[in-house]
C-alpha positions in Angstrom: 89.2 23.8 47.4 89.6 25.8 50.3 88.8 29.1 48.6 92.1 30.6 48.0 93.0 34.2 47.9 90.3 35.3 45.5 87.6 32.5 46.1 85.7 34.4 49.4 82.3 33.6 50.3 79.9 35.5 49.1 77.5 38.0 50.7 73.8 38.6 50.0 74.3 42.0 50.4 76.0 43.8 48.3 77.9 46.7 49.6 79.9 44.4 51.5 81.0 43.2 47.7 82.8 46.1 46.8 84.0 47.3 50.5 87.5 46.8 51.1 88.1 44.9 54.8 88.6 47.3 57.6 90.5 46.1 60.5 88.5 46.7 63.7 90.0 49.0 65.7 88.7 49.7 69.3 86.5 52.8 70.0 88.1 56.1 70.6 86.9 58.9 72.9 85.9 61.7 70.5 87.4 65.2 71.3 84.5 67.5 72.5 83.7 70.3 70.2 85.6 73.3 70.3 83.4 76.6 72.1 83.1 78.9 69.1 82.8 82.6 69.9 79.1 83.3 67.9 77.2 86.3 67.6 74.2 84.6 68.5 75.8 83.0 71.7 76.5 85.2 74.6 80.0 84.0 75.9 79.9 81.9 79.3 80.3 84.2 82.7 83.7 84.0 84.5 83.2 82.8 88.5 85.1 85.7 89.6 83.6 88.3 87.6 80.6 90.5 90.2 77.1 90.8 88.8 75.8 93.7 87.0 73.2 93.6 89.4 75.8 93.5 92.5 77.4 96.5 91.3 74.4 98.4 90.7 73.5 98.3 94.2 76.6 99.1 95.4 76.6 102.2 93.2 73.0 103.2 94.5 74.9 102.8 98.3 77.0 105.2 97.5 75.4 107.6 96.0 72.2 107.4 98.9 75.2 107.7 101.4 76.5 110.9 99.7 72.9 112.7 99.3 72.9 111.7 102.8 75.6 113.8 104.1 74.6 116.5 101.9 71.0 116.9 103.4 72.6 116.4 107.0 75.2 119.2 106.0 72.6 121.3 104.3 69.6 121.4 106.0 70.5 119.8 109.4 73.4 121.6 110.4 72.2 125.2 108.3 74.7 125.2 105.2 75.5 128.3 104.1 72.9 130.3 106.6 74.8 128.5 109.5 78.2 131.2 108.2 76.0 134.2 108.4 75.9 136.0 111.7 72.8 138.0 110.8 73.8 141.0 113.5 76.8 142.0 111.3 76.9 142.6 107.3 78.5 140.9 105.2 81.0 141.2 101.7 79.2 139.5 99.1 82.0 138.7 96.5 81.1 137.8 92.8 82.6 135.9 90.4 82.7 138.6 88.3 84.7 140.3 90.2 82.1 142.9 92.4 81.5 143.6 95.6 78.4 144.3 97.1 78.1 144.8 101.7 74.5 144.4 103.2 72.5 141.7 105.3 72.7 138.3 103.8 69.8 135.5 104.6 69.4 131.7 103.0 66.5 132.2 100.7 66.5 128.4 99.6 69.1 126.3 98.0 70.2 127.9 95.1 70.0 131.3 96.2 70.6 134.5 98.7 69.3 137.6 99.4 71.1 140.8 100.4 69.1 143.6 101.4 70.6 147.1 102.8 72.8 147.1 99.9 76.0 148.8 99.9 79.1 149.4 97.4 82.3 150.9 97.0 82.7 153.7 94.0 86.2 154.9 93.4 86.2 158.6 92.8 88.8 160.6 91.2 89.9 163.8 93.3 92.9 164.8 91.5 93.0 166.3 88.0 95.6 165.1 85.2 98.1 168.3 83.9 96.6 168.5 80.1 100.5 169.7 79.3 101.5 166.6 80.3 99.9 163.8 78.1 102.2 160.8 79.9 100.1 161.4 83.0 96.6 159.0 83.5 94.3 158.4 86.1 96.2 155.9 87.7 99.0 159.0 88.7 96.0 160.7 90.4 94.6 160.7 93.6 91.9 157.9 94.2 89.0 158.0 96.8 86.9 155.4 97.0 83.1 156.3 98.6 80.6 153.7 99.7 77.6 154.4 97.9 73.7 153.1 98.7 72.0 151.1 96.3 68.9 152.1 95.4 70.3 156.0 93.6 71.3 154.5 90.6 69.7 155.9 87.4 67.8 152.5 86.7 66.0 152.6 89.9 66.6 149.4 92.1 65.0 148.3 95.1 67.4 148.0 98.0 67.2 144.2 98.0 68.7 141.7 95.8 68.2 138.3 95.1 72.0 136.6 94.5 72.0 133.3 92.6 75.0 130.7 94.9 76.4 129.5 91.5 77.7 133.5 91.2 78.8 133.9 94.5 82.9 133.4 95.1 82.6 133.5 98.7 81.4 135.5 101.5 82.7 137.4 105.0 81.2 138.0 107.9 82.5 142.1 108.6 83.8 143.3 111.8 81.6 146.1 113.2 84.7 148.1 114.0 86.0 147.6 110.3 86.2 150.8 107.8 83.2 149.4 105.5 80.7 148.7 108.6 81.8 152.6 110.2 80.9 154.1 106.6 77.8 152.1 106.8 77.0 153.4 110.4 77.6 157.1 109.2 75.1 157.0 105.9 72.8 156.0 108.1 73.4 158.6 111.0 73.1 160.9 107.7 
């Protein structure tokens, strides 16, 4: 008897009993495991990506490279102090809209100060026909006086301390200009 179909030799172990025959196949590469995106994971760096650190530096370049020019610009070469001619006077105009003539210095960074302090007052000369109610200020005659600072009801000081951030810009005035003649005949006064 050769064993036949259903006559196989038996095992002493048993789970080979009751497992079917598996043909043996040959060993297969197994795929690698797919990267997973996780929260707790940080996702690889790309090559062509800079550092944080690389830009960081380059950011503190620039920004040394612009302070820089604004100290060389600043306190090298005079700012601001460099634009005053200190034998003439100067328009100071505001943002606000006023003008004020006198001697400008640098006082520091932030601010100037104007001393011999001047301003324009317009003053009405004309008088408006009270029969004629159409008729304002603007149809009258207008004279505008340069008036000293220091008269005024409150009292000032003939000095003033100007903050920059206030200041729209400034001129330098011509000494044979109508402001700087009016300044030279108040003080003749």
């Amino acid at each position: 008897m050769d064993g036949g179909l259903f006559n196989s030799p038996r095992s002493t172990d048993r789970r080979a009993v009751n497992r079917p025959a598996v043909a043996q196949r040959p060993p297969e590469a197994t795929p690698a495991p797919a990267v997973s995106e996780s929260p707790h994971r940080p996702a690889p760096k790309k090559a062509n990506k800079p550092s944080h650190t690389r830009t960081i530096i380059i950011v503190a370049a620039i920004v040394l490279l612009l302070a820089g020019a604004a100290v060389w610009f600043f306190v090298l070469r005079g700012g601001v102090a460099s634009a005053i001619q200190s034998s003439k006077y100067q328009a100071v105009f505001f943002t606000n809209g006023q003008v004020y003539f006198g001697k400008l210095s640098d006082l520091n960074g932030g601010y100037l100060k104007l001393k011999d302090i001047y301003y324009l007052q317009t003053q009405s000369t004309g008088e408006t026909d009270a029969n004629n109610p159409q008729e304002t200020a603007s149809n009258t005659q207008a004279g505008v006086e340069l008036i000293k600072l220091g008269n005024e009801v409150h009292g000032p000081e003939d000095e003033m301390i100007l903050s920059k951030d206030q200041v729209l810009f400034i001129e330098n005035l011509k000494s044979d200009g109508k402001v700087s003649q009016k300044i030279d005949e108040f003080k003749k006064q």
